[in-house]
HTML snippet that shows the backbone in 3Dmol.js (N, CA, C, O; Angstrom):
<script src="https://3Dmol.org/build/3Dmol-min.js"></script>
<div id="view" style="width:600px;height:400px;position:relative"></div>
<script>
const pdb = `
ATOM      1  N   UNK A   1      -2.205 -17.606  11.352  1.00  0.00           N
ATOM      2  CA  UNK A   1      -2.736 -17.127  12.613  1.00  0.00           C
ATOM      3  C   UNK A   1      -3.858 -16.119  12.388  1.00  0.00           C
ATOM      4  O   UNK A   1      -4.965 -16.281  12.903  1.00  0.00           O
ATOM      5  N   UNK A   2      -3.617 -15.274  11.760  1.00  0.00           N
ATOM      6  CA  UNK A   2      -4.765 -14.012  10.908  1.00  0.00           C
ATOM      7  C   UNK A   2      -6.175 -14.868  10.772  1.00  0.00           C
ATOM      8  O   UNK A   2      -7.270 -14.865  11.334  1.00  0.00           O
ATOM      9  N   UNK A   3      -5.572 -15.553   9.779  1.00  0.00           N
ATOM     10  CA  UNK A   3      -7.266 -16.501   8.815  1.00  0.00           C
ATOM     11  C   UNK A   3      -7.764 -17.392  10.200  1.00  0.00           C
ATOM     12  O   UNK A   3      -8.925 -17.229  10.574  1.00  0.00           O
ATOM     13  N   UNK A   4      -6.997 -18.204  10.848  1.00  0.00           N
ATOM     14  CA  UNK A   4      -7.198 -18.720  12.641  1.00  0.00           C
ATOM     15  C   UNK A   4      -8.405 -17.842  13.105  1.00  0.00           C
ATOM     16  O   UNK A   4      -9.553 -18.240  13.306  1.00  0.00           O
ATOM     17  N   UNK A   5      -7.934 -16.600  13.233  1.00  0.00           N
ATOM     18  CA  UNK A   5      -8.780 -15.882  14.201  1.00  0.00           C
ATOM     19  C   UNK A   5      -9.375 -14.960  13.868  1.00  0.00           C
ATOM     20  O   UNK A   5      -9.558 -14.028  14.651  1.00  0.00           O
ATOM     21  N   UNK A   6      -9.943 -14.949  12.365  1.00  0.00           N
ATOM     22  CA  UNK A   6     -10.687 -14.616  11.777  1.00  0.00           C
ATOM     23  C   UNK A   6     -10.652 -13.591  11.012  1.00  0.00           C
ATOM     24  O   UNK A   6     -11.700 -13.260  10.456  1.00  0.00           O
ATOM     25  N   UNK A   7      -9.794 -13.055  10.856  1.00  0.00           N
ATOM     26  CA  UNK A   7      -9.624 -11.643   9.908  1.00  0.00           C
ATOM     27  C   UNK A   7      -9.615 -11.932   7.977  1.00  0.00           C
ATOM     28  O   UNK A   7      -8.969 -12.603   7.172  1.00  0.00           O
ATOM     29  N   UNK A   8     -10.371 -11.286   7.965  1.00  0.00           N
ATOM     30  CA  UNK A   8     -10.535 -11.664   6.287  1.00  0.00           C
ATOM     31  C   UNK A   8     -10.014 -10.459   5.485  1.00  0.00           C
ATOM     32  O   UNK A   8     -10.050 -10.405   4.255  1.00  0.00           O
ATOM     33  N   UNK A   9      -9.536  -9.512   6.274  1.00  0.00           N
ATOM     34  CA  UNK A   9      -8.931  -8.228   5.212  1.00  0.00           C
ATOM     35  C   UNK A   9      -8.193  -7.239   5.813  1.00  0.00           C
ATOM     36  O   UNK A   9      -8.742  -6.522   6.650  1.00  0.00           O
ATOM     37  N   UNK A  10      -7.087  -7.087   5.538  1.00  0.00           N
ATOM     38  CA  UNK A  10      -6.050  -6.336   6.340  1.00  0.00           C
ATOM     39  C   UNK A  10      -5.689  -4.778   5.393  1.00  0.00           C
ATOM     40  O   UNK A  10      -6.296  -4.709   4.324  1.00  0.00           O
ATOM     41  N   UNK A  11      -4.824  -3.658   5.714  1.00  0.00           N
ATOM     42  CA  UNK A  11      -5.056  -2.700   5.439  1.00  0.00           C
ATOM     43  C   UNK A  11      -3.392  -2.367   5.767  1.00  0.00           C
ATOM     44  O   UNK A  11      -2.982  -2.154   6.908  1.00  0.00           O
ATOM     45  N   UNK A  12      -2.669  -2.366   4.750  1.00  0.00           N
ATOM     46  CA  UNK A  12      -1.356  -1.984   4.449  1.00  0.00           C
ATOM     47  C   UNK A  12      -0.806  -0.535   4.301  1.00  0.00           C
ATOM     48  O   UNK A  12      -1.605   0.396   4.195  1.00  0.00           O
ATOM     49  N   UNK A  13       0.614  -0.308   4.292  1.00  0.00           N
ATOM     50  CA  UNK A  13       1.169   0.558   3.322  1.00  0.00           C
ATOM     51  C   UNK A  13       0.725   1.690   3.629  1.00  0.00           C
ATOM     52  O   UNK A  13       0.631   2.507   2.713  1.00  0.00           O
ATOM     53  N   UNK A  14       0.338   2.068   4.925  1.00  0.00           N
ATOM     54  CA  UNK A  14      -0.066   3.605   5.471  1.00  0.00           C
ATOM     55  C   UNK A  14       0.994   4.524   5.183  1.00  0.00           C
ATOM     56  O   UNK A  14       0.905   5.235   4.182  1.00  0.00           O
ATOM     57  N   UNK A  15       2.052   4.598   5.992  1.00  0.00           N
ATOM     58  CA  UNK A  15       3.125   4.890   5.856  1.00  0.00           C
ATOM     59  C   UNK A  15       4.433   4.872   4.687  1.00  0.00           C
ATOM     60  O   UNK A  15       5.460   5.547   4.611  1.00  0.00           O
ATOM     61  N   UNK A  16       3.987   3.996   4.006  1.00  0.00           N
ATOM     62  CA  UNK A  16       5.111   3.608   3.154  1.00  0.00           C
ATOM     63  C   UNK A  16       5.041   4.554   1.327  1.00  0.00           C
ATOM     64  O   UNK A  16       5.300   3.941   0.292  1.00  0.00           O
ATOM     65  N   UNK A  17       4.698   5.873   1.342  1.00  0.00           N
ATOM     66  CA  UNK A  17       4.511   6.588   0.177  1.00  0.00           C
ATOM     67  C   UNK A  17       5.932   6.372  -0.263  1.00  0.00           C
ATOM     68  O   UNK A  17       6.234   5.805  -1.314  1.00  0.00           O
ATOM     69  N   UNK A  18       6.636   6.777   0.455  1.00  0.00           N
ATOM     70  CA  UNK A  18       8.025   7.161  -0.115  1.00  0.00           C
ATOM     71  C   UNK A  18       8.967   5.717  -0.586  1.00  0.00           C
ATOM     72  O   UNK A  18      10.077   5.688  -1.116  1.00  0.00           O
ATOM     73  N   UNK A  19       8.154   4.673  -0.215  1.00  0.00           N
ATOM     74  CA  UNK A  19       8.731   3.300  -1.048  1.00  0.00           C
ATOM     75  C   UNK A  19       7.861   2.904  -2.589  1.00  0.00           C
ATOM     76  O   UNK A  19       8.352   2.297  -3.540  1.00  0.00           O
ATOM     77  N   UNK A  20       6.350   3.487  -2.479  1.00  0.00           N
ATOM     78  CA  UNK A  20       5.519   3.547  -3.168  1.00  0.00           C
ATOM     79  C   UNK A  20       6.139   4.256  -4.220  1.00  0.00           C
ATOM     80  O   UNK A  20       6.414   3.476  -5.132  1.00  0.00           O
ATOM     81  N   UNK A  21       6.494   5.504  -4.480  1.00  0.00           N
ATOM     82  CA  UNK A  21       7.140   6.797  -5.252  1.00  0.00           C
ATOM     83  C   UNK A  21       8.325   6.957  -4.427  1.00  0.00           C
ATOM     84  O   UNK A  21       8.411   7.581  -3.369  1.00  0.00           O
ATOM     85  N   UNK A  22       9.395   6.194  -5.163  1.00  0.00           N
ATOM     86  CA  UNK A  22      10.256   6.745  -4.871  1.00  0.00           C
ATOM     87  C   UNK A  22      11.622   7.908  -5.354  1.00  0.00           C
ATOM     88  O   UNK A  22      12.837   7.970  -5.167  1.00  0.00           O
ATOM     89  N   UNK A  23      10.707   8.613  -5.970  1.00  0.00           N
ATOM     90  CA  UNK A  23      10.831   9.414  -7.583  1.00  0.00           C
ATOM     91  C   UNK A  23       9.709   9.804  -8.270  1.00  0.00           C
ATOM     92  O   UNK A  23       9.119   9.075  -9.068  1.00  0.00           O
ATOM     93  N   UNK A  24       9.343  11.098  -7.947  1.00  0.00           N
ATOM     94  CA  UNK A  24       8.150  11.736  -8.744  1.00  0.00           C
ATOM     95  C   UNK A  24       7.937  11.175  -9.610  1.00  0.00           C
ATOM     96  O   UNK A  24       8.687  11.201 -10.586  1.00  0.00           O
ATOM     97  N   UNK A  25       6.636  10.333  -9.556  1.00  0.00           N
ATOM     98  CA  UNK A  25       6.388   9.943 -11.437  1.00  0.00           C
ATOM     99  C   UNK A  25       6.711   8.477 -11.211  1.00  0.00           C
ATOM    100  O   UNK A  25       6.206   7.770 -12.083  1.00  0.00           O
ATOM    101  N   UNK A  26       7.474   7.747 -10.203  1.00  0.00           N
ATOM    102  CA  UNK A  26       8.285   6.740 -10.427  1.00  0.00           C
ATOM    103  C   UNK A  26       7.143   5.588  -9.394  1.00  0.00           C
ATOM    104  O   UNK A  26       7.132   5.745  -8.173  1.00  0.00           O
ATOM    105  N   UNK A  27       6.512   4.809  -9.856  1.00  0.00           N
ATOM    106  CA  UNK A  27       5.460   4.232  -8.559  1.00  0.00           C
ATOM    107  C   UNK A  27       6.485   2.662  -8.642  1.00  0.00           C
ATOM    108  O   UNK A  27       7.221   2.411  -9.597  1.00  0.00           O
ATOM    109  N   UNK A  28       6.295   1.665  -7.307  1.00  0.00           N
ATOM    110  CA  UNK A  28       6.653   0.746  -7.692  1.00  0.00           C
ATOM    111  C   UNK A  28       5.538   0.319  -6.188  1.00  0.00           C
ATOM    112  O   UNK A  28       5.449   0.792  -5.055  1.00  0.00           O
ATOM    113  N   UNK A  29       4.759  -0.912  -6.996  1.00  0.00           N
ATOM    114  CA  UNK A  29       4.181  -1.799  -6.098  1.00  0.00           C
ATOM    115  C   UNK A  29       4.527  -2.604  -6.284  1.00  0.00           C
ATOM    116  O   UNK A  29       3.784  -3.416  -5.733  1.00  0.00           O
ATOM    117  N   UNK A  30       5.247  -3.071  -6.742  1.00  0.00           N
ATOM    118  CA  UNK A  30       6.231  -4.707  -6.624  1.00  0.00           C
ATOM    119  C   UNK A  30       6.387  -4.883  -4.889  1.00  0.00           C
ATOM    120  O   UNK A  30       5.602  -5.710  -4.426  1.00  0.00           O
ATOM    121  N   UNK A  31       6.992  -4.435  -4.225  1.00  0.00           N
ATOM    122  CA  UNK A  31       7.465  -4.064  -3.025  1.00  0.00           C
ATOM    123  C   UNK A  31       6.003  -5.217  -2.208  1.00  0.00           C
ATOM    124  O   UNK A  31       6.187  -5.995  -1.272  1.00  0.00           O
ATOM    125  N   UNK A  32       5.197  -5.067  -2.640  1.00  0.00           N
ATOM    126  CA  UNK A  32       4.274  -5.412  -1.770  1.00  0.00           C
ATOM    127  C   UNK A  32       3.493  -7.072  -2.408  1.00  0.00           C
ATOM    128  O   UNK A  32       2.661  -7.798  -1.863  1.00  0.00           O
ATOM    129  N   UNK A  33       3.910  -7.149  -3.198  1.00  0.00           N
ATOM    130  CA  UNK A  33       3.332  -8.181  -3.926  1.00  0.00           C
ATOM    131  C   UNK A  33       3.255  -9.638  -3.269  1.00  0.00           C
ATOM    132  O   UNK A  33       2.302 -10.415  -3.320  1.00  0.00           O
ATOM    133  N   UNK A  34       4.693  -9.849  -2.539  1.00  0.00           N
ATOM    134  CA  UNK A  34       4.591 -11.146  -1.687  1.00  0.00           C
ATOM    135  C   UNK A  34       3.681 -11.352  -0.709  1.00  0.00           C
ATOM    136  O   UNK A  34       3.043 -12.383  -0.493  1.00  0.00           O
ATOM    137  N   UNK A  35       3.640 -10.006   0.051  1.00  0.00           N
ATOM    138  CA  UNK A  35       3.072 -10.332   1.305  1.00  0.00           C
ATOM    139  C   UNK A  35       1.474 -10.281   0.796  1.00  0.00           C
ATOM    140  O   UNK A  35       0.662 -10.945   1.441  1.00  0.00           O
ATOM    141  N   UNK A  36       0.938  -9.365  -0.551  1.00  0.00           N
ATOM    142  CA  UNK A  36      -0.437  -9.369  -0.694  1.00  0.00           C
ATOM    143  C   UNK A  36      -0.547 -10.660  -0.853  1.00  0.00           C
ATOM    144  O   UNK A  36      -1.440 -11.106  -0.132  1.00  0.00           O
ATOM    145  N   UNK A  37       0.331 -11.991  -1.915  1.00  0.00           N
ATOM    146  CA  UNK A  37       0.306 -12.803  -2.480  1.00  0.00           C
ATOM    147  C   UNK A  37      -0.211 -13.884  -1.452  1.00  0.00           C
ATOM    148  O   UNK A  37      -1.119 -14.705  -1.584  1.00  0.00           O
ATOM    149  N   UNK A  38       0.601 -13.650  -0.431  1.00  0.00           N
ATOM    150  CA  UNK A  38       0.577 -14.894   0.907  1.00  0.00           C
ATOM    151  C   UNK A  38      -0.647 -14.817   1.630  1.00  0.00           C
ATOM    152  O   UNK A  38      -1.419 -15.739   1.897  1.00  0.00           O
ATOM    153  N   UNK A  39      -0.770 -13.082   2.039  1.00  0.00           N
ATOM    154  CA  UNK A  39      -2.199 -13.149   2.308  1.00  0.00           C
ATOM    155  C   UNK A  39      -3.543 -13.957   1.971  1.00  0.00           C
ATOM    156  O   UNK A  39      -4.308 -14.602   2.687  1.00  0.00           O
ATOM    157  N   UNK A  40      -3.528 -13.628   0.406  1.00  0.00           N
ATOM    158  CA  UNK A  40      -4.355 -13.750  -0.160  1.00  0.00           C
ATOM    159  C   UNK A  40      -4.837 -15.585  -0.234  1.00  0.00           C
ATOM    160  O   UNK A  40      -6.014 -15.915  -0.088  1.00  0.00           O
ATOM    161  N   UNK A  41      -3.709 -16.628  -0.480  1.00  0.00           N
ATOM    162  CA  UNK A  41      -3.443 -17.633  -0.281  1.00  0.00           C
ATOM    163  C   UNK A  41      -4.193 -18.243   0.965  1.00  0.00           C
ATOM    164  O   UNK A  41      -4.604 -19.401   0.897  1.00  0.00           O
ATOM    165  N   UNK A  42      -4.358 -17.569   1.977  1.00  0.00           N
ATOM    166  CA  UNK A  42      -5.060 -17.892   2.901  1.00  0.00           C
ATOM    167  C   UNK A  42      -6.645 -17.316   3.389  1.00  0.00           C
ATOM    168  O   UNK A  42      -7.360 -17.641   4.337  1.00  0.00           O
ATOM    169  N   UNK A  43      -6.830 -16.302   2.263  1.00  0.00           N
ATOM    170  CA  UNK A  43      -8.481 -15.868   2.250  1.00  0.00           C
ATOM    171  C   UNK A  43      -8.376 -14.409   2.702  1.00  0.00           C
ATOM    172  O   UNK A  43      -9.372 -13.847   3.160  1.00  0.00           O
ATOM    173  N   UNK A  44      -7.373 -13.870   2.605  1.00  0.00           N
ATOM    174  CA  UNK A  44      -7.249 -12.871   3.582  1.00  0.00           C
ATOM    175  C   UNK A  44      -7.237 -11.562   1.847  1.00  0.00           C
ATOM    176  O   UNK A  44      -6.620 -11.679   0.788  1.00  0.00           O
ATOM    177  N   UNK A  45      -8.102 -10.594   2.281  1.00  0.00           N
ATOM    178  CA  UNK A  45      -8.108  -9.782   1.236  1.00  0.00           C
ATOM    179  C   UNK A  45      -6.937  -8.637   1.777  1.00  0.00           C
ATOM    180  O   UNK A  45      -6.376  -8.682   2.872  1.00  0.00           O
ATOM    181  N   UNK A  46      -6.723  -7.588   0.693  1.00  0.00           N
ATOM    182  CA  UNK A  46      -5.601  -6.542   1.371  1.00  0.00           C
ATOM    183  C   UNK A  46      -5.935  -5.084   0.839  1.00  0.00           C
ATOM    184  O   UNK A  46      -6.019  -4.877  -0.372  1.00  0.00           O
ATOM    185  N   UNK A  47      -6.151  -3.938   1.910  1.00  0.00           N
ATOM    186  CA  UNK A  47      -6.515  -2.707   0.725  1.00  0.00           C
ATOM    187  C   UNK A  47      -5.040  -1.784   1.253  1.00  0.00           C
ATOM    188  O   UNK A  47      -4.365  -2.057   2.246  1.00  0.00           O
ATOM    189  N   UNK A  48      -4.867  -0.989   0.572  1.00  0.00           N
ATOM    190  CA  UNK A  48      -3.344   0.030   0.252  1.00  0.00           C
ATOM    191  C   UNK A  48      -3.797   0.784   0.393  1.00  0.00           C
ATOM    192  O   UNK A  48      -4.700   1.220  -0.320  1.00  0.00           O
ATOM    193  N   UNK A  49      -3.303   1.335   1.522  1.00  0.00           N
ATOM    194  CA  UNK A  49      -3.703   2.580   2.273  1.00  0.00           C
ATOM    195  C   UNK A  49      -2.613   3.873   2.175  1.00  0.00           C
ATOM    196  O   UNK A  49      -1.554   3.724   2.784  1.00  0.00           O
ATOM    197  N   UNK A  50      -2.797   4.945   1.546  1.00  0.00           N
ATOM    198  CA  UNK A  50      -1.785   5.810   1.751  1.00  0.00           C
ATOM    199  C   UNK A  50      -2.399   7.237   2.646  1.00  0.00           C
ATOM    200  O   UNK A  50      -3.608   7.470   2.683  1.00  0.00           O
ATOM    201  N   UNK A  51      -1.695   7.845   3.121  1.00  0.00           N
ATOM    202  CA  UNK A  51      -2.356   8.462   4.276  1.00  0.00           C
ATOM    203  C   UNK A  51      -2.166  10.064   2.633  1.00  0.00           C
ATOM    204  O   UNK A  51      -3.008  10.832   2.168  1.00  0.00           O
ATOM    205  N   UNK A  52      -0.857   9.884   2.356  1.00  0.00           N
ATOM    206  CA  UNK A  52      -0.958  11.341   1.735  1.00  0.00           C
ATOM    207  C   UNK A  52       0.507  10.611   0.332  1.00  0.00           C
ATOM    208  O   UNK A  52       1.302   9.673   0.401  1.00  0.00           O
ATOM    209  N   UNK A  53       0.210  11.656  -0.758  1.00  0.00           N
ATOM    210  CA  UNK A  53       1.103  11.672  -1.714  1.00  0.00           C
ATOM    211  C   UNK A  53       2.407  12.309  -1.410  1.00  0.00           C
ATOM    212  O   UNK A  53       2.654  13.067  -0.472  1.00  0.00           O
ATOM    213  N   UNK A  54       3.286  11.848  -2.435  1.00  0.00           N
ATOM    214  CA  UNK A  54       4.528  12.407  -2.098  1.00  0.00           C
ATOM    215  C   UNK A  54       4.897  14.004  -2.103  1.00  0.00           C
ATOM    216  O   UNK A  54       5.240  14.664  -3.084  1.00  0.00           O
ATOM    217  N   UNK A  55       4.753  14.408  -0.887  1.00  0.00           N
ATOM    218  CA  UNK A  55       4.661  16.262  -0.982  1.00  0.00           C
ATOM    219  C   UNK A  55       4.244  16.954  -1.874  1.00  0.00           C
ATOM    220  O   UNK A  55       4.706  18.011  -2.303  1.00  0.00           O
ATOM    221  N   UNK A  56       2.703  15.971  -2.422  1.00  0.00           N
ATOM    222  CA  UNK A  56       1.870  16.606  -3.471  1.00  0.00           C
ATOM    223  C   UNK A  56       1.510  17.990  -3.059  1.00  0.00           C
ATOM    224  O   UNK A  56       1.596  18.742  -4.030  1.00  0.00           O
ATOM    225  N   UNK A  57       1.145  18.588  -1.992  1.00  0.00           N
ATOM    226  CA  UNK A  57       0.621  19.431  -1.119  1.00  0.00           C
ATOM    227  C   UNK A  57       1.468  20.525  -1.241  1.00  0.00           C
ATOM    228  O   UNK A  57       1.150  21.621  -1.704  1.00  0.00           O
ATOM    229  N   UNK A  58       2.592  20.186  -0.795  1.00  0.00           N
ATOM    230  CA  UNK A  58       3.920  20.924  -0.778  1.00  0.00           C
ATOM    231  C   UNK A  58       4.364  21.482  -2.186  1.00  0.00           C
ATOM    232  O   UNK A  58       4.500  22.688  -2.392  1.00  0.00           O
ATOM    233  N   UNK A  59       4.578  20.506  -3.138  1.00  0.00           N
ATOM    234  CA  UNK A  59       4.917  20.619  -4.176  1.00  0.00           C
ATOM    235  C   UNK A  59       3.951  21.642  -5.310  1.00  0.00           C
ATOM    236  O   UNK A  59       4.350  22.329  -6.250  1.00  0.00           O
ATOM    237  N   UNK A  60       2.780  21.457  -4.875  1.00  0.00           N
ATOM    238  CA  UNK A  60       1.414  21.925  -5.872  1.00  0.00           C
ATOM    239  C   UNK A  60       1.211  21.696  -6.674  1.00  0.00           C
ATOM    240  O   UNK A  60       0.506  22.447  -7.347  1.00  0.00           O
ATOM    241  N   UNK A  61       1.789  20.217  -7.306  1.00  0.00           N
ATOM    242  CA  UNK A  61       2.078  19.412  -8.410  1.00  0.00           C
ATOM    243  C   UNK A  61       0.613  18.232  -8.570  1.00  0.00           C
ATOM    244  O   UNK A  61       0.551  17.317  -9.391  1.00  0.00           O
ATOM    245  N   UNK A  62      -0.505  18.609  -7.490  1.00  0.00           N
ATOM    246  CA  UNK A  62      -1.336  17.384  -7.506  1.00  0.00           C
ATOM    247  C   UNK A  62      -2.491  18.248  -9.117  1.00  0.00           C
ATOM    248  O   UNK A  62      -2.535  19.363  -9.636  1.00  0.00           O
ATOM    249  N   UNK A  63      -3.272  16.804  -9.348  1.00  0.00           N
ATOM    250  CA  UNK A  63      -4.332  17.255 -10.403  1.00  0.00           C
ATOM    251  C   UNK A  63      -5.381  18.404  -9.724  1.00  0.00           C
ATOM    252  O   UNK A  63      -5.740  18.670  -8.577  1.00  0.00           O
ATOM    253  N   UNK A  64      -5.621  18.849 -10.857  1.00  0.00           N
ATOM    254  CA  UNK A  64      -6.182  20.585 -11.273  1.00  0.00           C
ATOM    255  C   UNK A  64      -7.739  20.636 -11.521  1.00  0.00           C
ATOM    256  O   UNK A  64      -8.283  21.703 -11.807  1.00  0.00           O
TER     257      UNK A  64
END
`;
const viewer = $3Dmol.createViewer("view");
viewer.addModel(pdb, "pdb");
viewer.setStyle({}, {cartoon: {color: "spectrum"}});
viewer.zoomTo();
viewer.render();
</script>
């Protein structure tokens, strides 16, 4: 329906840090791999959007 009506690139995973890292240090993009996979299958590109790190801010743990 997407590739139908014309969309060639969609924009994921705003929300989803805390599935991204779920454990300081610990990343897993597996999580997302099908749906980029299926996308993609049909022309459809995908960018990973994270709005913010895992209470990098909070923590004061981001790079220096």
């Amino acid at each position: 329906m997407m590739a139908a009506a014309g969309v060639n690139i969609v924009r994921m995973a705003e929300f989803a840090w805390d599935r991204i890292e779920p454990q300081p240090g610990n990343f897993e993009f597996s999580i997302f791999d099908e749906t980029i996979d299926a996308l993609g299958t049909v022309g459809i590109d995908t960018i990973l959007c994270t709005l913010r790190c895992r209470d990098i801010l909070e923590r004061g743990t981001g790079p220096r």
